[in-house]
N, C-alpha and C positions, 0 to 999 in steps of 0.2 A: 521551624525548628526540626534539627533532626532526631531524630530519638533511636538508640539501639533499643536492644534485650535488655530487659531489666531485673532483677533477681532479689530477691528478700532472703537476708540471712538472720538466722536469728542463733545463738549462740549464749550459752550459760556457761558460768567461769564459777567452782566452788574454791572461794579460799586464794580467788587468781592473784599470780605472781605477775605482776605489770611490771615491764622491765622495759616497754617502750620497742619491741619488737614488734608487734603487729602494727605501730605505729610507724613504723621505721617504714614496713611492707607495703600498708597502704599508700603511705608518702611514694615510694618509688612508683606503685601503680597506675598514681594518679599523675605522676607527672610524666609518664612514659606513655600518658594517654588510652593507656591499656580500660581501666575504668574509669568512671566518673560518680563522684558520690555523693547519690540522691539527697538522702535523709541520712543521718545515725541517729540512735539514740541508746546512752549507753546508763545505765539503773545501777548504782552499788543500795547494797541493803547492805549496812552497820551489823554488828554482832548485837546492836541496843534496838536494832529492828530502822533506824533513820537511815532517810532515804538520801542519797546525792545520783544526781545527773546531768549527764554533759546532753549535750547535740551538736553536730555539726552538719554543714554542706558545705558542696563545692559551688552549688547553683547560686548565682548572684538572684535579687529580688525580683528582676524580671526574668530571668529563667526560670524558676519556681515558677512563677503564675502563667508563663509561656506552657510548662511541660505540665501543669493541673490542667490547664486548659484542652490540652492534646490530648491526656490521658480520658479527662471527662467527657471529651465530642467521641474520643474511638468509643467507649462503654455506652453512650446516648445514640451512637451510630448505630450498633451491635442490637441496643434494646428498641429503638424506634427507626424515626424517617428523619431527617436533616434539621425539623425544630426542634426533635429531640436530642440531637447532638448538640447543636446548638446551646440549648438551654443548660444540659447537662456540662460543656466546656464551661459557659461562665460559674458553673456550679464548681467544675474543678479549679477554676481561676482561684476562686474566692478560697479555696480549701488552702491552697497554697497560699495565700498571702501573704503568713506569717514567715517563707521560706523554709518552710517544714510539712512534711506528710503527716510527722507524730506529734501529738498535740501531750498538754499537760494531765490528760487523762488515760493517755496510755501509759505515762509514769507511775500512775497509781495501781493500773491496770498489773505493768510489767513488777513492781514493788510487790506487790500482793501476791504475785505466785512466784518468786523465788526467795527461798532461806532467809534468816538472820545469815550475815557472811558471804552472801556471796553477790555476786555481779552479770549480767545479762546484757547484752547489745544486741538489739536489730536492728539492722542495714539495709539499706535498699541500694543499688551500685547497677549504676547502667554499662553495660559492657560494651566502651566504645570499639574496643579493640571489632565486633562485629559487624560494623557498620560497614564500612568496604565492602566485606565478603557477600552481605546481605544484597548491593548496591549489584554486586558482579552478577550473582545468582536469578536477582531479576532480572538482569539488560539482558540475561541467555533466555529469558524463559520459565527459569526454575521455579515453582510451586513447594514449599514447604509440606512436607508427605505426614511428617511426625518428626518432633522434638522433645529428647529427652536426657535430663543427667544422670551418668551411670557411676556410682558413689562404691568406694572399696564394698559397704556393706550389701549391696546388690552382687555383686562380683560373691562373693563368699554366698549368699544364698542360695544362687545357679548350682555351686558346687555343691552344695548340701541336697537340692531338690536332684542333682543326678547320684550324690550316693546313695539317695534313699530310693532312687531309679531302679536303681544295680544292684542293693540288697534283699 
């Protein structure tokens, strides 16, 4: 299996107005092959405190136990020697089985620490769109030096640590 970058978003909505736009967004993403989506899982908490929640994936039941599996051997690789990958894959297999990374206790998890009224998703989204460049990168040679995402709120900080530079 192949696997790009994979990224956890997690995201609070007070009061959200669902009008089928980020649904509309993701639908284009995913079928333009740009992402691929791992897990969702998406928590409304009621104004009477009750909880409703979806999930989805795009991984069919053996993909899921395919990509636990891969994900459990790199972390069993990382922590031991090849029975520890080993061991740890069928450990990710098994985590995935249900075709889900988030189980029915992170629902309770994610209910519990947001509002009456409002709504939380976290996503996990492997970003096929990388895959290629990833593929190019190594046939040259290229070593990954450092990776990082640079968010509007980083950009605004820099400016702030040089005006407090400058005064």
């Amino acid at each position: 299996m192949t696997m790009g970058p994979v990224q956890m978003l997690v995201i609070g909505f007070e009061h959200g107005r669902f009008e089928g736009k980020i649904a509309e967004e993701l639908k284009r993403l995913r079928e333009n092959d740009v992402i691929r989506l791992v897990d969702l899982l998406f928590v409304q908490k009621g104004d009477d405190g009750d909880l409703v929640s979806l999930q989805a994936s795009d991984l069919s039941h053996e993909e899921a136990m395919e990509f636990g599996a891969l994900a459990g051997a790199l972390i069993g690789f990382g922590y031991g020697d090849e029975e520890t990958a080993t061991t740890a894959a069928i450990a990710g297999a098994n985590e995935m089985e249900d075709g889900h990374f988030f189980d029915s206790d992170d629902v309770w998890y994610v209910g519990d620490a947001i509002p009456p009224g409002s709504s939380a998703a976290i996503a996990l989204f492997e970003h096929r769109w990388a895959i290629p460049l990833r593929d190019r990168i190594l046939d040259a040679g290229g070593v990954l030096l450092a990776d990082e995402w640079i968010h509007a709120k980083d950009l605004i900080a820099v400016g702030i640590q040089a005006a407090e530079a400058t005064a």
